[in-house]
ROPALUM-672697 format. One line per 5 residues: number of its first residue (from 1); their letters; for each residue z, x, y of C-alpha. Coordinates in steps of 0.5 Angstrom, whole numbers, plus 2048, in hexadecimal, padded with zeros to 3 digits. Example, Ala and Ser with C-alpha at 12.3 -4.5 7.8 and 13.67 -1.06 7.14 Angstrom:
<atoms>
1 = AS = 810:819:7F7  80E:81B:7FE;
</atoms>
This chain:
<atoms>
1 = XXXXX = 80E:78B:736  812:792:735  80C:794:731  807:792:736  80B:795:73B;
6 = XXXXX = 80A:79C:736  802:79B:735  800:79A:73D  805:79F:73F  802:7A5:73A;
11 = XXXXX = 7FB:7A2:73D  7FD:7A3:744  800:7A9:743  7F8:7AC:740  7F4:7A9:745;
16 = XXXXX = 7F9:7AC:74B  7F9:7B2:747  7F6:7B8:74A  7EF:7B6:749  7F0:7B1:74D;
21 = XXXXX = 7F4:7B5:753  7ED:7BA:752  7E8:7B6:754  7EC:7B2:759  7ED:7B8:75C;
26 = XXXXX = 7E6:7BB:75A  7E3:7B6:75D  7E6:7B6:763  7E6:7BD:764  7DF:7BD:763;
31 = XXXXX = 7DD:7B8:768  7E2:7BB:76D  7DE:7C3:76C  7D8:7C0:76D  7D8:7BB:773;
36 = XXXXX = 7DC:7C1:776  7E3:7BE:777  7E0:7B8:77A  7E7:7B5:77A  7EA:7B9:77D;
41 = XXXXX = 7E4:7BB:783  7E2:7B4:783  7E8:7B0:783  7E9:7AF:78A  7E2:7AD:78B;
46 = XXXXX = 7E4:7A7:785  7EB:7A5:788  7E7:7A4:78F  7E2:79F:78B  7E7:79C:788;
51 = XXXXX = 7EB:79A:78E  7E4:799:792  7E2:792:793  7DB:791:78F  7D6:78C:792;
56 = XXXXX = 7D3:787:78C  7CB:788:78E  7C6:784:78A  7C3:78B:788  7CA:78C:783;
61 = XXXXX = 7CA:78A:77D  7D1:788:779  7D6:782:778  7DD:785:77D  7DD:78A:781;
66 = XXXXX = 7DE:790:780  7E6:790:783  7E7:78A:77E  7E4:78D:778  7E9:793:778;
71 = XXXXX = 7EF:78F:77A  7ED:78B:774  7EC:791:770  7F3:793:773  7F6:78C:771;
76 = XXXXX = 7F5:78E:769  7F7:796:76B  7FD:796:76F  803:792:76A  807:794:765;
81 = XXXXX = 805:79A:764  807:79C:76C  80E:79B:76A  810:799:762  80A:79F:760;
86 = XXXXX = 80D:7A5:764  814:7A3:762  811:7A3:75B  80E:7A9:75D  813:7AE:75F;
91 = XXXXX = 819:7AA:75B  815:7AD:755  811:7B2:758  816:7B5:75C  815:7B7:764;
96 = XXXXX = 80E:7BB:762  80B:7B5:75F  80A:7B4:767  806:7BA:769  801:7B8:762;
101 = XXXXX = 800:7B2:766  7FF:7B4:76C  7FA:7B9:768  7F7:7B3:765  7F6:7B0:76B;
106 = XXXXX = 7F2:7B4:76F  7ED:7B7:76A  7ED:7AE:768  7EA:7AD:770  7E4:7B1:76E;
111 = XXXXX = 7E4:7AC:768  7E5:7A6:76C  7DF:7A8:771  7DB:7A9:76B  7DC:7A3:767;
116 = XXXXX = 7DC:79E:76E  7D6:7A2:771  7D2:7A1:76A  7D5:799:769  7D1:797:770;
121 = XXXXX = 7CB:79B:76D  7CA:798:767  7CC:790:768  7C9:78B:767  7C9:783:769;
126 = XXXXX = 7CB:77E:764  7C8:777:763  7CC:775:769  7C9:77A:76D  7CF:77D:76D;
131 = XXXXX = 7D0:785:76E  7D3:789:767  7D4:78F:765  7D9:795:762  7D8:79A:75C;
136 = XXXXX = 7D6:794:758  7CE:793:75C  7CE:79B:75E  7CF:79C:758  7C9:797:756;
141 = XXXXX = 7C5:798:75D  7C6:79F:75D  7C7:7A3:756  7C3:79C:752  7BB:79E:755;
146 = XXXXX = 7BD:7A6:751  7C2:7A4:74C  7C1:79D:74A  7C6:79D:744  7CB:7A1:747;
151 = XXXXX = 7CC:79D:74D  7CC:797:74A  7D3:799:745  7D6:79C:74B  7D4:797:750;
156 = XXXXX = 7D7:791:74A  7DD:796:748  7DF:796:750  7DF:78E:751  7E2:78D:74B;
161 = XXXXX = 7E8:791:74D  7E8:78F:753  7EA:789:751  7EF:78B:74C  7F2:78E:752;
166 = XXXXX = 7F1:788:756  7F4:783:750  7F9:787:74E  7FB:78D:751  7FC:78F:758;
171 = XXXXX = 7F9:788:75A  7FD:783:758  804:784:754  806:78B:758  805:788:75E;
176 = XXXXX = 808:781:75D  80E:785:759  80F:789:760  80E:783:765  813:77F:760;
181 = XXXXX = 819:784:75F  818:786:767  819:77F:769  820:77F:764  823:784:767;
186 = XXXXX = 822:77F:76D  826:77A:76A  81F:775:768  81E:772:762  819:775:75D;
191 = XXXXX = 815:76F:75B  814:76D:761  812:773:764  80D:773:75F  80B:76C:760;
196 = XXXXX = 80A:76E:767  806:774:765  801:770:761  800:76B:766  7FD:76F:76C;
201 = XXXXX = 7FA:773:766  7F7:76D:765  7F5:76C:76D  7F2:773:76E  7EF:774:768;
206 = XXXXX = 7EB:76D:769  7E9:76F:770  7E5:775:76E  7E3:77C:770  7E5:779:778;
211 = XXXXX = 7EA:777:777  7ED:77D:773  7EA:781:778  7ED:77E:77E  7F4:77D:77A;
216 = XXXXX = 7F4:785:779  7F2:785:781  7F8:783:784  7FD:785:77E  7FB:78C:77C;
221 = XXXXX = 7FC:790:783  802:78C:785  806:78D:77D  803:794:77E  806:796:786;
226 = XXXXX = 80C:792:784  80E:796:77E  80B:79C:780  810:79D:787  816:79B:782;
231 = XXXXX = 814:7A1:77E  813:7A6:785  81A:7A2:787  81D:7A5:781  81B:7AB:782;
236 = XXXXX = 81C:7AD:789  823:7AB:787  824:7AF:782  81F:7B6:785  824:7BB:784;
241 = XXXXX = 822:7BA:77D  81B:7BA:77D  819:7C2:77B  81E:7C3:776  81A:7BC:773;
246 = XXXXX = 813:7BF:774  815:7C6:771  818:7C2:76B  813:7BD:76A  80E:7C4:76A;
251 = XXXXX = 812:7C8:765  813:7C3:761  80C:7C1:760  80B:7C8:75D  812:7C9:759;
256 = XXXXX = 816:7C5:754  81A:7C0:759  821:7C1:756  826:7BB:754  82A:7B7:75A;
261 = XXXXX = 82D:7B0:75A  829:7AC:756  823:7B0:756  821:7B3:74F  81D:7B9:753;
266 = XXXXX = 816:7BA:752  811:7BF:750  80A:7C2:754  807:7BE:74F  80A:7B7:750;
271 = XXXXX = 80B:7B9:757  803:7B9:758  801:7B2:753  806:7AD:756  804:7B0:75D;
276 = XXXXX = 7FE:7B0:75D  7FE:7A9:758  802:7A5:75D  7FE:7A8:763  7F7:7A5:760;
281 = XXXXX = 7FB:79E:75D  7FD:79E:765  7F6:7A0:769  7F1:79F:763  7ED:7A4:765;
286 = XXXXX = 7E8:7A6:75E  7EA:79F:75C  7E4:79B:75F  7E7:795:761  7E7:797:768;
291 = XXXXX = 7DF:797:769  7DF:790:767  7E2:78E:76C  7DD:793:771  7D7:790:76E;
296 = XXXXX = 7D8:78A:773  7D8:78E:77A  7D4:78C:77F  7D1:793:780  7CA:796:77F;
301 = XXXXX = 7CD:79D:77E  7D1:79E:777  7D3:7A5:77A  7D7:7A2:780  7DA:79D:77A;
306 = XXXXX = 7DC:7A3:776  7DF:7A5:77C  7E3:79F:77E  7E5:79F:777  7E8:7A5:775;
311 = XXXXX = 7ED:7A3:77C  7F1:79F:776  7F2:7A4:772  7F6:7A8:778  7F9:7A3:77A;
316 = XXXXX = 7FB:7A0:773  7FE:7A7:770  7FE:7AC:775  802:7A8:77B  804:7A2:777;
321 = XXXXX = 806:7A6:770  809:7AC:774  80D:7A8:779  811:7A5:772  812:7AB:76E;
326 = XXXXX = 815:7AF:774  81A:7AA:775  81B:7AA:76E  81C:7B1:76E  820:7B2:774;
331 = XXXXX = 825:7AD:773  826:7AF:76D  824:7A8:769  820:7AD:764  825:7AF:760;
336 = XXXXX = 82A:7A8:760  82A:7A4:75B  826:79F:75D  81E:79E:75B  818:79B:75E;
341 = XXXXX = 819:796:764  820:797:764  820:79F:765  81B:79E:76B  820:798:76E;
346 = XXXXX = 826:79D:76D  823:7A2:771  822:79D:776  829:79A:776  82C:7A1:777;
351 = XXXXX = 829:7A2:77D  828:79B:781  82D:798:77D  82D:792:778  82A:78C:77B;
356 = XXXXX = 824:78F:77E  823:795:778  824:78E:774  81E:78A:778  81A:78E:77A;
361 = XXXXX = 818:792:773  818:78B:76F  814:787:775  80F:78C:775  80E:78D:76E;
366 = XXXXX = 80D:785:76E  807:785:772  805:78C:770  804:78A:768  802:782:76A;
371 = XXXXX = 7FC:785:76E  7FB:78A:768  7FB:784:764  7F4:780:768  7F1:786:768;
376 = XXXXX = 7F1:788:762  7EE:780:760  7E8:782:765  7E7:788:761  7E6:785:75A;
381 = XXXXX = 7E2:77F:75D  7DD:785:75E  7DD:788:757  7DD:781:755  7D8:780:758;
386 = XXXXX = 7D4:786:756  7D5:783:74F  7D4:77C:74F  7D1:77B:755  7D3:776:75B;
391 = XXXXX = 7D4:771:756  7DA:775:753  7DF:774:75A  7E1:76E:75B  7E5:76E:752;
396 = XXXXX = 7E7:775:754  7EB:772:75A  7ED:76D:756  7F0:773:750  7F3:778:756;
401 = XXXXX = 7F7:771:759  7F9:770:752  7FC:776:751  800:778:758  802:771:756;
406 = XXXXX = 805:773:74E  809:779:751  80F:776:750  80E:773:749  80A:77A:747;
411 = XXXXX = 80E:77F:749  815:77C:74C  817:779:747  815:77D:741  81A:783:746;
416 = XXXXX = 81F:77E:748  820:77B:740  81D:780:73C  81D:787:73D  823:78A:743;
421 = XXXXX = 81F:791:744  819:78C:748  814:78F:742  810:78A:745  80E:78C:74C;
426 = XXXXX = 80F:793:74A  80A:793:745  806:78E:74A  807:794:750  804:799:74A;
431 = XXXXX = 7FD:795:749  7FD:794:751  7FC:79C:750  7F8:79C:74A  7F3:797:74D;
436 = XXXXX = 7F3:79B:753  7F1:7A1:74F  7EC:79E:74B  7E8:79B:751  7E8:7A2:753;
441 = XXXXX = 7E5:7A5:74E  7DD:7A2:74F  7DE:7A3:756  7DF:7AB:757  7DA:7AA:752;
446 = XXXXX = 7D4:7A7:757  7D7:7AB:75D  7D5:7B1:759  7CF:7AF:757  7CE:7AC:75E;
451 = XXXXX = 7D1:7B2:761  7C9:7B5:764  7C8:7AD:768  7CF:7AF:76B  7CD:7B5:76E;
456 = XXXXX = 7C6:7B3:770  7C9:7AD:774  7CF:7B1:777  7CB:7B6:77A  7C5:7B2:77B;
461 = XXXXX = 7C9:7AD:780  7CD:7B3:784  7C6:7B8:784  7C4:7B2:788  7C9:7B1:78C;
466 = XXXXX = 7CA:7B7:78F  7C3:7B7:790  7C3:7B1:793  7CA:7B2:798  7CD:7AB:795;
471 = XXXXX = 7D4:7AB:793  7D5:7A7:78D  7DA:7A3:791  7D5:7A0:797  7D0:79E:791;
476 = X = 7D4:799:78E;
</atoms>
């Protein structure tokens, strides 16, 4: 075990190397100087789409709404990462980790829009006559009619990935691992919460698209308000502190961090990997799961989803992710002794006291990583789907059940009997990571190759907009 923690550690370390950071940010920069800051400019003509009602016409072609479709992209994106990754981020990163976060987060909004605009574009129906679509068909559909070979390991790597990732990263075991430790800080038994686990896996994995779709509806916005007002809570009580938090987040984030409590200080370097790292681990943006999920909208405009769908990232990292930092950073909780969900409930704790910090950080973790878990199922469904056709899901379903259920065999017991330091899940987190990264290696690929229809698209929907005097709002 301690040797194949070593060899996925020295792996994820090369593939979240600078390479990796250049063209994560490459691309993001890329897209945002050439759609003109289009997610700063056109953010509050996004936000107003996403909150208008869309009227389903017979014209629209697509399986959920447009809403239900970044609600079900928002299940897989708002989890651990919000609360377990940014405290992982600034517990090893230092304060500055923040900031590079914040960064990846608004040139990831350009990538987003991107990825979800070409994601409608390029779909396609299955035997079902179902919508589908991601890297993997605008890959095929995009680069294939040019570059035939190209596009066909690309697109073959993506799915492949996906659903390593799916499987046996940030899918499954993290997810199961953060929903079981949360509810044992709340005095439940850990085999039975993963029984439980399993079984509404089971029931809104079995139900479909739908059913996922409609299960994110009524859970994302309600988790995300409640966790987000408890943050603004934590916050207002301690406002004082704000500005000395916000100036050392910002020199930290270009000085080496010095050592305090149980923090081992950082370098610009470290601060810049592990913030960027955990903010695409939590929005996944450049990852091209969150197309998959696009693909499916009722919609006749692959701008307008682009648009809708870069809203996640800004909810997930620039409000979501920023709102948990801060409270870290102005309770002092970074530089304790304590690390992941256990830092972030020490934050609470400090300011709303023990019970409630106690409760609303691990409730909301619960639900933040179950929802993450049925989205990431519908993700790799997709992939299988490209690789093996329709037939392939329903032996999946049964593979992805299978493993949530193997959790406490797996990965339980193997830490609790056999290694004390949780090499385990800690070398499993490291493949969530790695798998991530490897994902999107061949989907900055095919947004760079696929750069020009971005553009075209973009400018050809607001040029006729303008023209026509129709705000995207009232259109859909």
């Amino acid at each position: 075990m301690t040797s194949l923690a070593d060899f996925v550690n020295a792996a994820d370390d090369f593939i979240w190397g600078i390479p990796m950071l250049v063209m994560l940010l490459g691309i993001g920069i890329l897209l945002t100087l050439n759609l003109k800051v289009l997610q700063v400019f056109h953010l509050p003509e996004a936000l107003r789409l996403l909150f208008t009602p869309h009227r389903d016409h017979h014209s629209k072609q697509g399986e959920v709404t447009s809403f239900a479709a970044l609600c079900t992209a928002l299940a897989a994106t708002i989890g651990t990462g919000n609360i377990v990754g940014v405290a992982t981020a600034v517990g090893i990163g230092g304060p500055g980790a923040l900031f590079w976060m914040f960064v990846a987060a608004f040139f990831g909004m350009a990538t987003k829009y991107a990825e979800c605009l070409l994601a409608v574009k390029f779909r396609e129906q299955d035997s079902r006559g179902h919508f589908v679509g991601g890297p993997m068909f605008y890959i095929k559909n995009g680069i294939g009619p040019r570059h035939a070979k190209t596009a066909k390991v690309l697109a073959v790597l993506f799915a492949v990935f996906g659903v390593v990732a799916a499987c046996l990263g940030i899918g499954t075991y993290t997810q199961i691992n953060s929903v079981v430790e949360a509810a044992n800080q709340l005095h439940c038994d850990r085999l039975w919460v993963t029984v439980i686990i399993t079984i509404l896996t089971i029931i809104i994995t079995y139900g479909g698209l739908r059913t996922i779709s409609k299960t994110a509806q009524k859970v994302v916005p309600v988790m995300g308000l409640v966790y987000i007002l408890t943050c603004i809570a934590v916050i207002v009580l301690n406002i004082g502190k704000v500005p000395d938090a916000v100036m050392l987040i910002l020199e930290s984030a270009f000085s080496t961090a010095p050592a305090v409590g149980g923090f081992a200080g950082a370098t610009i370097m470290m601060a810049m990997q592990k913030g960027v790292a955990r903010g695409i681990f939590s929005n996944e943006a450049g990852l091209g799961s969150a197309p998959i999920a696009a693909a499916s909208a009722k919609t006749n405009s692959p701008v307008e989803q682009g648009l809708i769908s870069m809203t996640g990232t800004f909810i997930d990292t620039i409000i979501i992710c920023m709102l948990t930092g801060l409270t870290l950073v102005i309770t002092g909780a970074w530089c304790s002794d304590q690390t992941g969900v256990a830092m972030t409930t020490l934050a609470f704790q400090g300011t709303l006291g023990n019970e409630i910090g106690l409760y609303v950080v691990n409730i909301s973790l619960m639900l933040f990583a179950f929802t993450t878990i049925i989205g990431w199922n519908f993700y790799a469904e997709r992939c299988i789907i490209y690789l093996f056709g329709v037939k392939g899901v329903k032996p999946f379903r049964s593979l992805y059940i299978l493993i949530v259920a193997s959790y406490i065999l797996i990965v339980l017991y193997v830490d609790m009997n056999n290694v004390a330091d949780k090499t385990a899940i800690n070398t499993i987190w490291t493949i969530a990571d790695l798998a991530n990264g490897l994902m999107a290696i061949p989907n900055l690929i095919a947004l760079f190759m696929l750069r020009k229809v971005i553009f075209s698209e973009t400018k050809a929907f607001f040029t006729g907009k303008k023209e026509n005097g129709i705000s995207t709002a009232e259109k859909a």
